[in-house]
N, C-alpha and C positions, 0 to 999 in steps of 0.2 A: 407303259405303252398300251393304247386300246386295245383290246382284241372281245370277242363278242362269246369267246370260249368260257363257258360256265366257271364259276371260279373254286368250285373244287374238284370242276375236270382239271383244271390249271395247276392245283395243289397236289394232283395224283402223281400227273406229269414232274413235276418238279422233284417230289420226292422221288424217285425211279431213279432219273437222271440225276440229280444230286447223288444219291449213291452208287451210282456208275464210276461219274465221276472220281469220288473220293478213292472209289475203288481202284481206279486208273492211277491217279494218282501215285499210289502208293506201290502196287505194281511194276509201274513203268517211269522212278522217276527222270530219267535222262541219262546221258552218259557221265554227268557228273564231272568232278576236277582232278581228278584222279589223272595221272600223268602216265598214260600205255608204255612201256619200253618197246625197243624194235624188235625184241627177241629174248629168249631164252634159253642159253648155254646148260649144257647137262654135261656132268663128270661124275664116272662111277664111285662109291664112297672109299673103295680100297686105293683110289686115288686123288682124293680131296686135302688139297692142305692149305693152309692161311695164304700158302703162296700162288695157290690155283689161277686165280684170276691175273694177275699178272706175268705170271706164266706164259697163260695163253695168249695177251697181247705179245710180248715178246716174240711169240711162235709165228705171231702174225704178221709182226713187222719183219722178221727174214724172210719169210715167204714171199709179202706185199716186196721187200727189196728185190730177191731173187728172181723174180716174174713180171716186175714191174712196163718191162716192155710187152707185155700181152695184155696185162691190167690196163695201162692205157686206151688200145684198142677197145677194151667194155666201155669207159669213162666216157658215158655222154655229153655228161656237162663241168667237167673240169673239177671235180671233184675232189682227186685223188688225194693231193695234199694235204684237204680238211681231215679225208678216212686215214691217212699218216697222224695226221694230231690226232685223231680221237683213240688210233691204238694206241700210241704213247700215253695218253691221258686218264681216259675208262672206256678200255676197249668191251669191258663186260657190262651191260646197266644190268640183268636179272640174271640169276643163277640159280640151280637144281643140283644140290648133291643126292645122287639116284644110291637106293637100297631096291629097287624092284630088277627090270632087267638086265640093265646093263651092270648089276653087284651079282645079281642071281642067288643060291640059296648055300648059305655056310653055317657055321655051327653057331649054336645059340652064343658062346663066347666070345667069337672072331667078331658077330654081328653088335654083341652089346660092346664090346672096343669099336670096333667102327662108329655106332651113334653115337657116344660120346668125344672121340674124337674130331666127327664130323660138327658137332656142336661147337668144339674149340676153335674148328677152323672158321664157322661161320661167324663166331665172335671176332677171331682173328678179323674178317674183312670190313668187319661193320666197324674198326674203329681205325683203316685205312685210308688215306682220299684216293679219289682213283679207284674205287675197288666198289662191286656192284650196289647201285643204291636198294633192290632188292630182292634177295635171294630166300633159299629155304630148302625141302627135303623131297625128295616122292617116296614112298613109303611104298612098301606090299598093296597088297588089294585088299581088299574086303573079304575075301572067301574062306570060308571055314578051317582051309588047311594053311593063310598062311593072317588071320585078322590079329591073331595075338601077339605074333610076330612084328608088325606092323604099327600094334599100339605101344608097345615095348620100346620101338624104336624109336618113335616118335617123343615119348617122355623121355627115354636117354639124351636124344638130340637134345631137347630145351633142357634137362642136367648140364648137361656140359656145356652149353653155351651161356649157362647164368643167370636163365631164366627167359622173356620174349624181347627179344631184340627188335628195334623201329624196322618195318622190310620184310617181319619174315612171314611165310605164306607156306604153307605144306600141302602137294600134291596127290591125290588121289587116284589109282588108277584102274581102268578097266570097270569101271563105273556102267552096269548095265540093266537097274531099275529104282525108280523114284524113291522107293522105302531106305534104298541106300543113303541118300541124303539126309534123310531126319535122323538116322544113326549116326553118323558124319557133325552134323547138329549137336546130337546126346554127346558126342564124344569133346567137340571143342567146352561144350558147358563144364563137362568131367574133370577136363583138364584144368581149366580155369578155376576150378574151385582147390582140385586136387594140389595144384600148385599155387596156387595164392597168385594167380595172377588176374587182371582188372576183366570182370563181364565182358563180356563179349570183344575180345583183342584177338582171338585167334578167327583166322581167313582159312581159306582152302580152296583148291581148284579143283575141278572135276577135268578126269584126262575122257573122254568119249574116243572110246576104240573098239566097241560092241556092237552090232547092227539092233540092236536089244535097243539101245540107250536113244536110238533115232527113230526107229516104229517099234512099236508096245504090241505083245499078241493080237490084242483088241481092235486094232490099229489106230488108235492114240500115238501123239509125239510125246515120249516120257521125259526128253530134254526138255522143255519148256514149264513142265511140273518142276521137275528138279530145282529150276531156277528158282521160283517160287517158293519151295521147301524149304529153302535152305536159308530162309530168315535174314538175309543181308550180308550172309557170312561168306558168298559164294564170289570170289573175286573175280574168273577167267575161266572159260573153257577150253580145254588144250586137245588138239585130235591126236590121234596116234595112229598115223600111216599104215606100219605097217599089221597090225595086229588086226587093223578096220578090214583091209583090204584083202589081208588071208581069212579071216571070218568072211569076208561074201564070194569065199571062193575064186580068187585073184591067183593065177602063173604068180610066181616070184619073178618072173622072169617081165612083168608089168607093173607090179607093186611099185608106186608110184604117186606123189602128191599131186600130180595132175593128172589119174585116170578118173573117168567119168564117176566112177562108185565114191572116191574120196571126195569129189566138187558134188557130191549130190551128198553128202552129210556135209561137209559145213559150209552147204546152203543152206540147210534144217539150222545147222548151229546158229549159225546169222541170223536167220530168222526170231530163232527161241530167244536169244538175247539183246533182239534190235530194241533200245528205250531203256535197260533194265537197269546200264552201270556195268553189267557183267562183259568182260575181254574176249575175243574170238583171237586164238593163237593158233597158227597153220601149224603143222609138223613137221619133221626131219625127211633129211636123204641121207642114204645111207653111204651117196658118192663121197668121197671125199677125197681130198689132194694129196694122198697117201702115193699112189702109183702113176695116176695123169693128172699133175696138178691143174695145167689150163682147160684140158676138159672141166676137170671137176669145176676150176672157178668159171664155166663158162654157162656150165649146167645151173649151179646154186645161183647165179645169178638171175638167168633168165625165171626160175622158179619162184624168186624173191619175187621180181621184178612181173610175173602173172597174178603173186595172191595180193599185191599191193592194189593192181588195178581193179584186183575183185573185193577192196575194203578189207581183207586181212592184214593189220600191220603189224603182227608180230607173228614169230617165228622159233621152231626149235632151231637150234646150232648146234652140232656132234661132237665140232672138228674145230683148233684154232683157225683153219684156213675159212672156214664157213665165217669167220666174221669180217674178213677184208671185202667178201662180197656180199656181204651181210648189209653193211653201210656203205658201199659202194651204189648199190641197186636202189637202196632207200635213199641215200645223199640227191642220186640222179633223178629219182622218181620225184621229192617231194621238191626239186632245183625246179622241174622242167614245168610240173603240178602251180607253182606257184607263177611262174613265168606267165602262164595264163588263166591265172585266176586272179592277181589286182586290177589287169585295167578292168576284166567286169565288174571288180567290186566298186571299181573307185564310177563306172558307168553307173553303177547300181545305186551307189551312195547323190551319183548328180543326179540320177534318172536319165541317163540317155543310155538308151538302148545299145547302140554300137552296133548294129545289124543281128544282136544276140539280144533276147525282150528277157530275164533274166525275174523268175519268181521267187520272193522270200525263202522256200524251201532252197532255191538254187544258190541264193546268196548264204544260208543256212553253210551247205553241203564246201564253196567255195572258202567260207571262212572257217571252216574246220582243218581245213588241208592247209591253207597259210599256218595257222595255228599248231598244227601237228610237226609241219615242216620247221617251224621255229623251234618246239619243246624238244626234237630228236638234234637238232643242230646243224639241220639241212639247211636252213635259212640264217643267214645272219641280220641279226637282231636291225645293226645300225645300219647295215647296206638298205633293209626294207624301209628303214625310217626316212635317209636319206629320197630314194624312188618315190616312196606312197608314204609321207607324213600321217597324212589321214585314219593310214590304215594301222592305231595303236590296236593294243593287245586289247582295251578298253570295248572298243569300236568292235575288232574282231571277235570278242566276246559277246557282245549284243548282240551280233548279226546273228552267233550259231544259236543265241536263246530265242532270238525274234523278235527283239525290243529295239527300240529307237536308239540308234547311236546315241552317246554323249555328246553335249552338246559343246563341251569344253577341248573337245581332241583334236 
């Protein structure tokens, strides 16, 4: 292409932006194929057993029977049935057997039985159907008085469980400066060697429940470093309600996933990890349908049903009843999400407008949501085949990369 610009001004330029580029690249590769669950089930470890997970379905479907006539009334779009089959089916996709708060601090004895048996049990589910495709541990923190504890645990966990099972990912929490990660880093390297297990196999989440972890003294965002640091190895970032929200000086009696202080950290979250591959996972409530069950499922749901429209699609779960409206709110969300988002696509794919002029980014943003709704079970596969032929998983896939549909779909 002509241009009149010297040609090793042109070669300055190039080299700059070429390593921009590359840089970006590598940085920010996409969100990748990695398949999000809708949430993240926690049982404390003095209560974890092979039979955990189905357990909880079980708890879920008497409950979902029990209250069925108020369940209804949430049910936007007819739902109900499907969230019936999936708690009979895999009512759990991800699971957390907790050693940090909800174990709390026991003797060095009671705890090395525990991670060893919490290993047996997540062996147990990994060779279950029906039982979560992937689970793993949260561990102590980082901090001086309990790190050794922590690492102790976490090698007892892979003892007992027979070494790294396909799924598992272990927890991090209270995660409140960037150097924390490279030791986090040093630690999975450690492991891996210490156990003979393959380079780079162990993952890890950072839980962000520090106001530390979202502005840095300097006032830097130290969450976005983090992400970076942590070499590929960083899966998902998990908030933690309520520990965020007593750190910035929060009533208890407000503590809450939707006060203003918790939507302004994981907007930072979202931010720091928009392009990277890395998860944004909302947090828990502590309501549960222990004393008012249809409040509680009325509260969880509407709560689901806020951080979904704000792009959170995963979630803590406490409580077996937190998951009837777990996939309820998501069934409904990504039912109604999808209801209008094929004719724009299929507008988009003929180019007519439809009174909506619909940009790449937008058909982007549309084919992700068909696509999510498919991978969770909110969409059925042949119903959308049947409606919008057009619109294969092939097609959907191009749209969210930004390349020309197949031509063969």
């Amino acid at each position: 292409m002509n241009t009149r610009i010297p040609e090793h001004i042109r070669a300055r330029i190039d080299s700059v932006l070429d390593a921009v580029d590359a840089d970006l690249r590598v940085r920010y590769p996409g969100a990748g194929d990695r398949i999000q669950p809708v949430h993240t089930a926690y049982v404390a470890a003095d209560r974890a057993t092979a039979a955990t997970p189905a357990d909880w379905g079980a708890t879920a479907l008497d409950l979902l029977h029990r209250h069925a006539d108020f369940l209804v009334g949430l049910d936007a779009t007819g739902a109900l049935p499907a969230v019936r089959r999936r708690l009979a089916e895999q009512p759990v996709q991800d699971m957390r057997i907790d050693f940090e708060d909800g174990y709390g601090f026991r003797t060095d004895e009671e705890e090395d039985a525990a991670a060893k048996s919490a290993g047996e049990a997540l062996a147990g589910w990994s060779e279950k159907v029906g039982a979560p495709t992937s689970f793993g541990v949260r561990t102590k923190g980082l901090a001086a008085n309990e790190r050794r504890r922590a690492l102790r645990t976490l090698e007892l966990v892979l003892d007992g469980a027979g070494g790294l099972l396909p799924g598992f990912v272990f927890t991090v929490p209270k995660i409140r400066a960037a150097e924390q990660v490279s030791a986090i880093v040093d630690l999975c390297t450690g492991l891996e060697r210490g156990h003979g297990l393959p380079d780079r196999s162990l993952r890890f989440e950072l839980q962000i429940e520090s106001p530390q972890a979202i502005i840095a003294p300097d006032g830097t965002v130290p969450i976005a470093k983090m992400i970076h640091l942590a070499d590929g190895r960083c899966s998902a970032l998990h908030f933690g309600t309520y520990d965020y929200t007593a750190a910035c000086g929060i009533a208890a009696t407000d503590q809450a996933l939707d006060h203003p202080a918790a939507d302004h950290a994981k907007a930072v979250m979202q931010v720091a990890a928009a392009q990277t591959g890395v998860w944004i996972c909302d947090g828990s409530t502590q309501i549960t349908p222990d004393t008012d069950p249809e409040g509680a499922f009325a509260n969880h749901y509407r709560l689901v049903e806020r951080a979904l429209r704000r792009g959170y699609y995963q979630g803590w779960d406490m409580h077996p009843g937190h998951l009837i409206t777990r996939w309820l709110a998501t069934y409904d969300f990504f039912r109604t999400a999808t209801d209008v988002a094929v004719p724009r696509l299929q507008a988009y794919l003929e180019r007519r407008s439809g009174g909506v002029v619909d940009e790449p980014a937008t058909a982007e943003a549309l084919a992700t949501t068909v696509l999510r709704g498919l991978r969770c079970g909110a969409v059925d596969a042949d119903e959308l085949a049947t409606r919008a032929p057009e619109l294969t998983v092939r097609t959907l896939t191009a749209l969210v990369a930004r390349q020309p549909p197949p031509q063969d779909s």
